[in-house]
Each structure stands twice: as structure tokens, then as C-alpha cells.
PQR file with spaces between the fields and no chain letter, atoms N, CA, C, O and H, PARSE charges and radii, in Angstrom:
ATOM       1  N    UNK     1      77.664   43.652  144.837 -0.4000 1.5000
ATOM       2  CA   UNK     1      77.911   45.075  144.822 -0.0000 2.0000
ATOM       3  C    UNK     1      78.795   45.479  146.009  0.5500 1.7000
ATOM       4  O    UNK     1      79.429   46.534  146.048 -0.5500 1.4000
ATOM       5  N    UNK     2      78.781   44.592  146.926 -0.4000 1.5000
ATOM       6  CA   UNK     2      79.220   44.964  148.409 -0.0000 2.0000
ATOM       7  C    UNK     2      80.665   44.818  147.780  0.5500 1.7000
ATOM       8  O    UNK     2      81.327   45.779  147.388 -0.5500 1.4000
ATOM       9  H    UNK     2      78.266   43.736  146.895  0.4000 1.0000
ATOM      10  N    UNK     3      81.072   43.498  147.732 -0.4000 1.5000
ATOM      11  CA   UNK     3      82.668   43.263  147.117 -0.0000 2.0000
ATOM      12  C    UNK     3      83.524   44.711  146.306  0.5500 1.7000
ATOM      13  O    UNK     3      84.588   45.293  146.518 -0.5500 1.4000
ATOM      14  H    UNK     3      80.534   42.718  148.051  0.4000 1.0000
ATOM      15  N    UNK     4      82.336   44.879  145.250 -0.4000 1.5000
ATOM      16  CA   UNK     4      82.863   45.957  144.012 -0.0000 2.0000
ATOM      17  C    UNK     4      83.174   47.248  145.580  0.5500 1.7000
ATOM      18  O    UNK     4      84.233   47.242  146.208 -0.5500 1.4000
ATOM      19  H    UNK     4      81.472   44.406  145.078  0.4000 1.0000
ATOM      20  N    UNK     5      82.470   47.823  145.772 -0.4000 1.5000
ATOM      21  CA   UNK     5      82.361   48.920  147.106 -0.0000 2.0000
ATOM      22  C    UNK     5      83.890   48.893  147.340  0.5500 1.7000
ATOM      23  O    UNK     5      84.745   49.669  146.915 -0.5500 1.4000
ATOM      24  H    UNK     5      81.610   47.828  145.262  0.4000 1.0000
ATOM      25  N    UNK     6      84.060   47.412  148.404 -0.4000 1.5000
ATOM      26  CA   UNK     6      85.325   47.333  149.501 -0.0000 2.0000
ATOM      27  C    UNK     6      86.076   47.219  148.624  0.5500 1.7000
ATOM      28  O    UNK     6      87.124   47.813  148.878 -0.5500 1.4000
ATOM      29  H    UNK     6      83.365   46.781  148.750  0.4000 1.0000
ATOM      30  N    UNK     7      86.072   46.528  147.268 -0.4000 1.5000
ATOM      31  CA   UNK     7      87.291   46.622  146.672 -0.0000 2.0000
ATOM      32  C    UNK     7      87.991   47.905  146.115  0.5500 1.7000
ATOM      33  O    UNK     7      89.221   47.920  146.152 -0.5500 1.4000
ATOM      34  H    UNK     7      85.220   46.046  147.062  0.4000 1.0000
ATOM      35  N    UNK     8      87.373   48.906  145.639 -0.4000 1.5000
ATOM      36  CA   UNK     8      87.359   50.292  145.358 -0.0000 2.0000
ATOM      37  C    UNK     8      87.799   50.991  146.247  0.5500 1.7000
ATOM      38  O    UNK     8      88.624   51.895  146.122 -0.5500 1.4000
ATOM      39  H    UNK     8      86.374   48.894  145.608  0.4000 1.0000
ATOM      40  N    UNK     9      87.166   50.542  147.430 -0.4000 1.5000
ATOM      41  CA   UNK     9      88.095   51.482  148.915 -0.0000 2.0000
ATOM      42  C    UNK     9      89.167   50.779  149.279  0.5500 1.7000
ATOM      43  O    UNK     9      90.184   51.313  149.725 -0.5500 1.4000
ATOM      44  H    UNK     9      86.495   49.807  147.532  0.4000 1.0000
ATOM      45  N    UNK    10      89.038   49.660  149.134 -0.4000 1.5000
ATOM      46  CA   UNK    10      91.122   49.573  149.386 -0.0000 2.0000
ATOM      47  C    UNK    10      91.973   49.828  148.360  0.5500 1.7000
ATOM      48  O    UNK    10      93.082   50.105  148.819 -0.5500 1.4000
ATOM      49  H    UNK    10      88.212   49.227  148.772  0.4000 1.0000
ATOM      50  N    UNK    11      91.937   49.867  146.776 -0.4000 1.5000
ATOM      51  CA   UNK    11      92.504   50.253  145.840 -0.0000 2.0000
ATOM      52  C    UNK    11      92.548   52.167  146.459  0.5500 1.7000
ATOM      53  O    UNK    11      93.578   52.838  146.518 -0.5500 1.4000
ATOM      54  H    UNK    11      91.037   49.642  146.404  0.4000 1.0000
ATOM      55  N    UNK    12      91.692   52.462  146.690 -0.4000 1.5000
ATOM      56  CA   UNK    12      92.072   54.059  146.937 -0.0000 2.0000
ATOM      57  C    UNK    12      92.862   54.510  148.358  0.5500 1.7000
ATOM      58  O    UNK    12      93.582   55.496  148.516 -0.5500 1.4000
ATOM      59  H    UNK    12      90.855   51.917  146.642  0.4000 1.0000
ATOM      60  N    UNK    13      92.471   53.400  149.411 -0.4000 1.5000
ATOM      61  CA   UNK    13      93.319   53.327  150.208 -0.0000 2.0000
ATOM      62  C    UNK    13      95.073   53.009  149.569  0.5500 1.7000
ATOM      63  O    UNK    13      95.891   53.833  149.160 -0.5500 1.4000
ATOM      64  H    UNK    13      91.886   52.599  149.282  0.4000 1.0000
ATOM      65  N    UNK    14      95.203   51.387  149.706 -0.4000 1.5000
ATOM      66  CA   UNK    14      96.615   51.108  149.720 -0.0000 2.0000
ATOM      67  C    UNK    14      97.021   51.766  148.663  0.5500 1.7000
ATOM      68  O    UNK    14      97.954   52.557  148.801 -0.5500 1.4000
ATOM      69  H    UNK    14      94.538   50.718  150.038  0.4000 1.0000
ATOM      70  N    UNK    15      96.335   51.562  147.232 -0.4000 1.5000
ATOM      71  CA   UNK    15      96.802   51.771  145.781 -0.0000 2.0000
ATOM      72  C    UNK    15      97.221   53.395  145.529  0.5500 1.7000
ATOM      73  O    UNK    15      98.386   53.760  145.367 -0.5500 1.4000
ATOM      74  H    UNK    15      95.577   50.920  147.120  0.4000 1.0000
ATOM      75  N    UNK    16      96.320   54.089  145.527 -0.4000 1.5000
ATOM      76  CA   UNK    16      96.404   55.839  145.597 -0.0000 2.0000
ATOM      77  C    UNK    16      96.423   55.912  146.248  0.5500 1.7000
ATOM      78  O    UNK    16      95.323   56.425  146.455 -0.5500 1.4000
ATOM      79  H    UNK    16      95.374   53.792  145.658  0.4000 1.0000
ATOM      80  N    UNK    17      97.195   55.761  147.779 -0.4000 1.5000
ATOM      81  CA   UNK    17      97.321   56.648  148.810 -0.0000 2.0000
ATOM      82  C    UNK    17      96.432   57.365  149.307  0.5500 1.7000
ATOM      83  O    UNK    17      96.855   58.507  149.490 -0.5500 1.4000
ATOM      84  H    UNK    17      98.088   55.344  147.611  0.4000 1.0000
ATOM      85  N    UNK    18      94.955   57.165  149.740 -0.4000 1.5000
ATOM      86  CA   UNK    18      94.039   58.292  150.207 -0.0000 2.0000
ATOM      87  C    UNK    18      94.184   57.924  151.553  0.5500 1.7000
ATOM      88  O    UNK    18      93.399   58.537  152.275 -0.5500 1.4000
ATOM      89  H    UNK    18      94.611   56.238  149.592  0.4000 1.0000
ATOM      90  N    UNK    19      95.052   56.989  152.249 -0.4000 1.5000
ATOM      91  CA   UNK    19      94.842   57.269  153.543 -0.0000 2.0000
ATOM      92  C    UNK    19      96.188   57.929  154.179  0.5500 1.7000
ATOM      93  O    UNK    19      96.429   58.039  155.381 -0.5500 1.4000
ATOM      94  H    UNK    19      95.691   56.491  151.663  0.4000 1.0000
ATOM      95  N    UNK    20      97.061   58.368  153.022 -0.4000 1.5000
ATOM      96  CA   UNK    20      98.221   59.249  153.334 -0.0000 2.0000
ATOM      97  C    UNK    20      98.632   60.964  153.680  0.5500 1.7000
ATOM      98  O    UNK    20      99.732   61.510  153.598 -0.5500 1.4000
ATOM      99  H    UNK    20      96.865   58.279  152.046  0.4000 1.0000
ATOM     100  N    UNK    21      97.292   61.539  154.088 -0.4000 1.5000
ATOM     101  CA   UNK    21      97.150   62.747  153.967 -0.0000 2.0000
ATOM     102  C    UNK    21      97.224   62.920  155.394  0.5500 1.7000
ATOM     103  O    UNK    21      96.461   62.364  156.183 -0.5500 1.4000
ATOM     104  H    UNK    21      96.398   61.095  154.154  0.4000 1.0000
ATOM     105  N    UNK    22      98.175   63.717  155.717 -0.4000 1.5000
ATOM     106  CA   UNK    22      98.319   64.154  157.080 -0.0000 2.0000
ATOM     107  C    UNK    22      97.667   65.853  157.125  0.5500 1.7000
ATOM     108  O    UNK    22      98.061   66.599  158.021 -0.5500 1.4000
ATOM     109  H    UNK    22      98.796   64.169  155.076  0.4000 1.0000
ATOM     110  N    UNK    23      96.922   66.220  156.356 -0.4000 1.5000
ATOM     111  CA   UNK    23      97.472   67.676  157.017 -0.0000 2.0000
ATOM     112  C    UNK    23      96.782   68.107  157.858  0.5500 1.7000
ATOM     113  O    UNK    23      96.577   67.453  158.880 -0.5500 1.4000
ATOM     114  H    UNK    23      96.602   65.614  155.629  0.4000 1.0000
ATOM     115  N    UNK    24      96.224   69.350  157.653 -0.4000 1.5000
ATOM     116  CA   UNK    24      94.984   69.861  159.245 -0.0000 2.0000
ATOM     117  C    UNK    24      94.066   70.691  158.384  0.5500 1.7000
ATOM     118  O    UNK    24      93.445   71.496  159.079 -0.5500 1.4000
ATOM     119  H    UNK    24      96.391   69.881  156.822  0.4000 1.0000
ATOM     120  N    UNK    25      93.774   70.763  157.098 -0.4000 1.5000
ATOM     121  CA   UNK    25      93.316   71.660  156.704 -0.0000 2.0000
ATOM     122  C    UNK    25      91.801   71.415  155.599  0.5500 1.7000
ATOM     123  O    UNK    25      92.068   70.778  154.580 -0.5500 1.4000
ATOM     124  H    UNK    25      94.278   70.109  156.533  0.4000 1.0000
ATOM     125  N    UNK    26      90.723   71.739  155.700 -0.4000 1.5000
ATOM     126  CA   UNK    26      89.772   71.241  154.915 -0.0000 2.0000
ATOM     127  C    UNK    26      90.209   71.229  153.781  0.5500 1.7000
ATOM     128  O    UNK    26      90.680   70.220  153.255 -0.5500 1.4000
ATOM     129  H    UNK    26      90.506   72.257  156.528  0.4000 1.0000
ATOM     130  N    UNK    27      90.125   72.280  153.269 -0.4000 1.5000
ATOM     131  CA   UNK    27      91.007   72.625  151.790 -0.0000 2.0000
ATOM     132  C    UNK    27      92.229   71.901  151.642  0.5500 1.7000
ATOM     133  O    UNK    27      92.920   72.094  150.642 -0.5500 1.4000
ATOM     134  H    UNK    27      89.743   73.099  153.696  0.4000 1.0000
ATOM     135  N    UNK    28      92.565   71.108  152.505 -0.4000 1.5000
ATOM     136  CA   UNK    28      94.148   70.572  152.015 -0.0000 2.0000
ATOM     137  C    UNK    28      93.429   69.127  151.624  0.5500 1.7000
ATOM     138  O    UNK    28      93.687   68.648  150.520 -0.5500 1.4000
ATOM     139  H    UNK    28      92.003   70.951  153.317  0.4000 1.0000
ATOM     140  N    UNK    29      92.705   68.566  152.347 -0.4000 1.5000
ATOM     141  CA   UNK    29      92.278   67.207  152.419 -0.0000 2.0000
ATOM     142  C    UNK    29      91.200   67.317  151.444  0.5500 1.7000
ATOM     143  O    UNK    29      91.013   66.191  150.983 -0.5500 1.4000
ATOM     144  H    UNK    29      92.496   68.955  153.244  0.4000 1.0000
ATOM     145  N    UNK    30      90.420   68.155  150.932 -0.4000 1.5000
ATOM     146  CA   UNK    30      89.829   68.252  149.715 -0.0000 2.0000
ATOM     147  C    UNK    30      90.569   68.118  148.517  0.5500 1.7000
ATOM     148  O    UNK    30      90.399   67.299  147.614 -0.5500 1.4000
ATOM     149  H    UNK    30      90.572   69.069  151.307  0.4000 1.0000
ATOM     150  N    UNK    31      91.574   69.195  148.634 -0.4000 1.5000
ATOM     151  CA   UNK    31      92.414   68.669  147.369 -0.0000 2.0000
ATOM     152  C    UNK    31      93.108   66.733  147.172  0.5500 1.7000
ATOM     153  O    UNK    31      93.321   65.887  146.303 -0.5500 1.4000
ATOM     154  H    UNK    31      91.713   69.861  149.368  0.4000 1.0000
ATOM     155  N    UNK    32      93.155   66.834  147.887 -0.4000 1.5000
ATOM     156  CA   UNK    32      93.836   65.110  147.819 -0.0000 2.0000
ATOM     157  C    UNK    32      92.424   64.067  147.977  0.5500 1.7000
ATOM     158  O    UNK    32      92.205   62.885  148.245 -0.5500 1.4000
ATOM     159  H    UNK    32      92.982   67.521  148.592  0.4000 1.0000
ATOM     160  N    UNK    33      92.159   64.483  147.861 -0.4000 1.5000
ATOM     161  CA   UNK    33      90.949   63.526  148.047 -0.0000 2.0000
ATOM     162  C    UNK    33      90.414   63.557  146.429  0.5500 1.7000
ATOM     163  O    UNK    33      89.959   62.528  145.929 -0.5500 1.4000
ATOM     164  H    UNK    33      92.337   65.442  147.644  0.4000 1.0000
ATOM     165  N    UNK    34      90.520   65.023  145.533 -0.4000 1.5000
ATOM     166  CA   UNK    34      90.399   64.946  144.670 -0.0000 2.0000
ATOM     167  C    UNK    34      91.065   64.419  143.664  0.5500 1.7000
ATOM     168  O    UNK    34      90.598   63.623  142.850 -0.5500 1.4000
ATOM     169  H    UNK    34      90.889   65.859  145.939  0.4000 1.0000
ATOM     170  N    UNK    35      92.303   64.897  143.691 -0.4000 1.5000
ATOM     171  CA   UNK    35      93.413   64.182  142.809 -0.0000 2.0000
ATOM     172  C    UNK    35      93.288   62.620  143.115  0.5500 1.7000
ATOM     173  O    UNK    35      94.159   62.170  142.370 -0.5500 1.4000
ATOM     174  H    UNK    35      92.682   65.545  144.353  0.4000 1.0000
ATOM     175  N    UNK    36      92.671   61.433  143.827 -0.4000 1.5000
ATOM     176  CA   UNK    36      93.132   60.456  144.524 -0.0000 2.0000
ATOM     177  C    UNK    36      91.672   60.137  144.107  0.5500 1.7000
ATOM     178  O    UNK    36      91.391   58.942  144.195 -0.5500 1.4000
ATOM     179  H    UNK    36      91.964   61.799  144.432  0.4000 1.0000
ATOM     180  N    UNK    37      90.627   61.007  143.646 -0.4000 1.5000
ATOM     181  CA   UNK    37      89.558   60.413  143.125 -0.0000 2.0000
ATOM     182  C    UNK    37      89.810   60.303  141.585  0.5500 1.7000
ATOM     183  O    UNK    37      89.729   59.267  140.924 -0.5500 1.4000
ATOM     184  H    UNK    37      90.855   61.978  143.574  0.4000 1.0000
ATOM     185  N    UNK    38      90.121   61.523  141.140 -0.4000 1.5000
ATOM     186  CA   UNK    38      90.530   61.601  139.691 -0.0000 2.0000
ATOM     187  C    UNK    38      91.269   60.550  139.180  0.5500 1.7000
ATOM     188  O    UNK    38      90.906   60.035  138.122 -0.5500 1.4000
ATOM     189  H    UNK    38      90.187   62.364  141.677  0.4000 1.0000
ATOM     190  N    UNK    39      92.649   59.988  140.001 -0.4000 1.5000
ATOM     191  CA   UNK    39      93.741   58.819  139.797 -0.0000 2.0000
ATOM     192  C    UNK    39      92.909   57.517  139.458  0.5500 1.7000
ATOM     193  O    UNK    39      92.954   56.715  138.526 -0.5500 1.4000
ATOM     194  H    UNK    39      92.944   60.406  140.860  0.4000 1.0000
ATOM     195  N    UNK    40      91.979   57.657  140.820 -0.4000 1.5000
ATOM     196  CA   UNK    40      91.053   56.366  140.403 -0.0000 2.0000
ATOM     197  C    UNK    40      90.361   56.145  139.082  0.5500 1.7000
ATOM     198  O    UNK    40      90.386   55.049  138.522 -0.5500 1.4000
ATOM     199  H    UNK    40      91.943   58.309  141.577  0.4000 1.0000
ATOM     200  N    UNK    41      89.594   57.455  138.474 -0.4000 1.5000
ATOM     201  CA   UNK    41      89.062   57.550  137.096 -0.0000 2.0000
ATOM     202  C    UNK    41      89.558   57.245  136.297  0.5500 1.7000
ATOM     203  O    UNK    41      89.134   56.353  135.562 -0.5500 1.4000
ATOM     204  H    UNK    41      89.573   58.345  138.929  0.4000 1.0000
ATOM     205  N    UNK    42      90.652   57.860  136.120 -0.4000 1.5000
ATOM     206  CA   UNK    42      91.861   57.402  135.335 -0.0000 2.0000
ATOM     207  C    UNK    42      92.169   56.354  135.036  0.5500 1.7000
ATOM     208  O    UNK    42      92.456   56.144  133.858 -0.5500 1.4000
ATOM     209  H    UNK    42      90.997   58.584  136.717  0.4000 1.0000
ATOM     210  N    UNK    43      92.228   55.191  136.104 -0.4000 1.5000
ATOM     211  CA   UNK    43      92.917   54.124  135.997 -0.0000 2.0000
ATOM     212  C    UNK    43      91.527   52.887  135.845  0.5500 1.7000
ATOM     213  O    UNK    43      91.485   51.735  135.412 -0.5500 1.4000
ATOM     214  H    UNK    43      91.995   55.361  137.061  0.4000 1.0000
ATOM     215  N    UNK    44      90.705   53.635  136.322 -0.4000 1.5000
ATOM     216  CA   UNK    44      89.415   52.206  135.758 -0.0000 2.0000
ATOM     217  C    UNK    44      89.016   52.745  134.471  0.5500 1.7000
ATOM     218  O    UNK    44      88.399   51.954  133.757 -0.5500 1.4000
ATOM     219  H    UNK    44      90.740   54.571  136.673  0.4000 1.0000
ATOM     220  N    UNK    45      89.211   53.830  134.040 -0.4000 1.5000
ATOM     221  CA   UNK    45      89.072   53.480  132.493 -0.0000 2.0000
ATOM     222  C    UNK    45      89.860   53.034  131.697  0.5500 1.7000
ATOM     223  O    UNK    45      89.517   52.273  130.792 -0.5500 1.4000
ATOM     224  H    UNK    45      89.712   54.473  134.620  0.4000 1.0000
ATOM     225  N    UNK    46      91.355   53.525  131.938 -0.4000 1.5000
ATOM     226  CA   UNK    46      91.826   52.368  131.129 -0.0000 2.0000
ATOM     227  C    UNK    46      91.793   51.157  131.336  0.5500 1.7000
ATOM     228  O    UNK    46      92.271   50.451  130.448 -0.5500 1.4000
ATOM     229  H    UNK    46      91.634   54.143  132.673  0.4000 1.0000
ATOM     230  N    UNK    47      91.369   50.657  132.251 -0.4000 1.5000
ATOM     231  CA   UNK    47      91.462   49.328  132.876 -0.0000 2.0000
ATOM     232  C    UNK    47      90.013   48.749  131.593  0.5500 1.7000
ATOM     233  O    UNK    47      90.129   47.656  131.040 -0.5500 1.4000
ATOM     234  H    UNK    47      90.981   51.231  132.972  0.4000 1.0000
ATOM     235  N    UNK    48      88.860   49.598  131.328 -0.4000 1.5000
ATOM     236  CA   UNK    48      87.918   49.126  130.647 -0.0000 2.0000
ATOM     237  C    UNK    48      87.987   49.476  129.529  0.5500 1.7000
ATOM     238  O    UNK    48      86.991   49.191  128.865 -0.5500 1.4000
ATOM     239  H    UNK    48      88.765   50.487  131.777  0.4000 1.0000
ATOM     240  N    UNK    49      89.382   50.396  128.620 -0.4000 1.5000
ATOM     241  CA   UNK    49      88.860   50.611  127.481 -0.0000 2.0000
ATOM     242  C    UNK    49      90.161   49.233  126.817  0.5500 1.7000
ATOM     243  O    UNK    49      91.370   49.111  127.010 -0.5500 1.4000
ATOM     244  H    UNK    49      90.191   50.627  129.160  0.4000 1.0000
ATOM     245  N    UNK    50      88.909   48.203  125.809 -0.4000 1.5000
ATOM     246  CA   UNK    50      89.731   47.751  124.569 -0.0000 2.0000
ATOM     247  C    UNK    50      90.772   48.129  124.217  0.5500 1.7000
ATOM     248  O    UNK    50      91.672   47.292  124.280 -0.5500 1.4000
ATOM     249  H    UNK    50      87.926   48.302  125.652  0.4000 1.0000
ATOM     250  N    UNK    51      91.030   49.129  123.844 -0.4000 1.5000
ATOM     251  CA   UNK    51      91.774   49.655  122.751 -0.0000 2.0000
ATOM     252  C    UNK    51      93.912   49.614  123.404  0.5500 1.7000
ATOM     253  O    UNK    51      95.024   49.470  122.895 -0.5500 1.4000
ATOM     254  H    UNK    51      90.298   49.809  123.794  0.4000 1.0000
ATOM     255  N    UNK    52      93.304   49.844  124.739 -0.4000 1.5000
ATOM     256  CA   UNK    52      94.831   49.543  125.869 -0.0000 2.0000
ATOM     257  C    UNK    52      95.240   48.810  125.953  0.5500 1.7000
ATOM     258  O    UNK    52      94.656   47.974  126.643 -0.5500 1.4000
ATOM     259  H    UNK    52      92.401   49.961  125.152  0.4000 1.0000
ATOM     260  N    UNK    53      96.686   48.389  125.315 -0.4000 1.5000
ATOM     261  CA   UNK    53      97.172   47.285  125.517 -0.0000 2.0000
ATOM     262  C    UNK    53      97.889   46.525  126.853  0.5500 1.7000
ATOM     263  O    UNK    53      98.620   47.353  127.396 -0.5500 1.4000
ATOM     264  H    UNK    53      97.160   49.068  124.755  0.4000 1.0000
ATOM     265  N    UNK    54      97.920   45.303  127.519 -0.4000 1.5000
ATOM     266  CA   UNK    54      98.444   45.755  128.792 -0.0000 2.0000
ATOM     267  C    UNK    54      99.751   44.767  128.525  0.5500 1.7000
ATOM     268  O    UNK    54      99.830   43.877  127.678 -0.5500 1.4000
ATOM     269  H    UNK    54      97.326   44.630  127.077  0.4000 1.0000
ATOM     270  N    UNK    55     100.659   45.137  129.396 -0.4000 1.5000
ATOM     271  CA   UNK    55     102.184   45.024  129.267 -0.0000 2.0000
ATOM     272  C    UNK    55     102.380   43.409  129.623  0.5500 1.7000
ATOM     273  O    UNK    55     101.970   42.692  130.536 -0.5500 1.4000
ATOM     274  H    UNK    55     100.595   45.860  130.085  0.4000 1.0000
ATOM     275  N    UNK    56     103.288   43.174  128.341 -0.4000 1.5000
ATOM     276  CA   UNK    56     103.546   41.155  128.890 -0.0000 2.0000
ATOM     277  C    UNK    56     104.515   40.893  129.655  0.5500 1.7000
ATOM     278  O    UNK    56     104.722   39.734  130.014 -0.5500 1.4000
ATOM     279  H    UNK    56     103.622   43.757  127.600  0.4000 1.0000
């Protein structure tokens, strides 16, 4: 479970950019944190649904 964890936080690190947020603002770093959680959703489900074909 530990692996699954760190691997998830560096995909959101390097992969989506969550450690690219410079700004100063709660509300600013909330929003990106959201979109950058959402990206992640996004992309492990298609990653698990069948039906997606992936590119040769």
C-alpha cells in the first residue's frame, strides 16, 4: 500500500504538476490542487476502464 501512496504522489507531483503552483493565495492553491486532483481521476480511470484502447 506504501508503494501505491508514493507512487500517486509523484505522478501528481512530476506528472500533473502539483508542485508547480507558485502563488500566495489559499484560494489560489485550492483551486490547483483541485484541478490536479480531478486530472488525476481522470487519468486512473481511464487507465482502469477496458473499454480504452491504448495507442501502439
Amino acid at each position: 500500500m506504501r508503494w501505491r501512496i508514493e507512487h500517486d504522489y509523484r505522478e501528481l507531483k512530476h506528472g500533473l504538476g502539483l508542485d508547480h503552483f507558485e502563488g500566495r493565495t489559499w484560494h489560489g492553491w485550492h483551486h490547483h490542487v483541485t484541478l490536479v486532483t480531478a486530472a488525476q481521476a481522470f487519468l486512473t480511470l481511464r487507465r482502469l476502464d477496458p473499454k480504452v484502447r491504448t495507442p501502439a
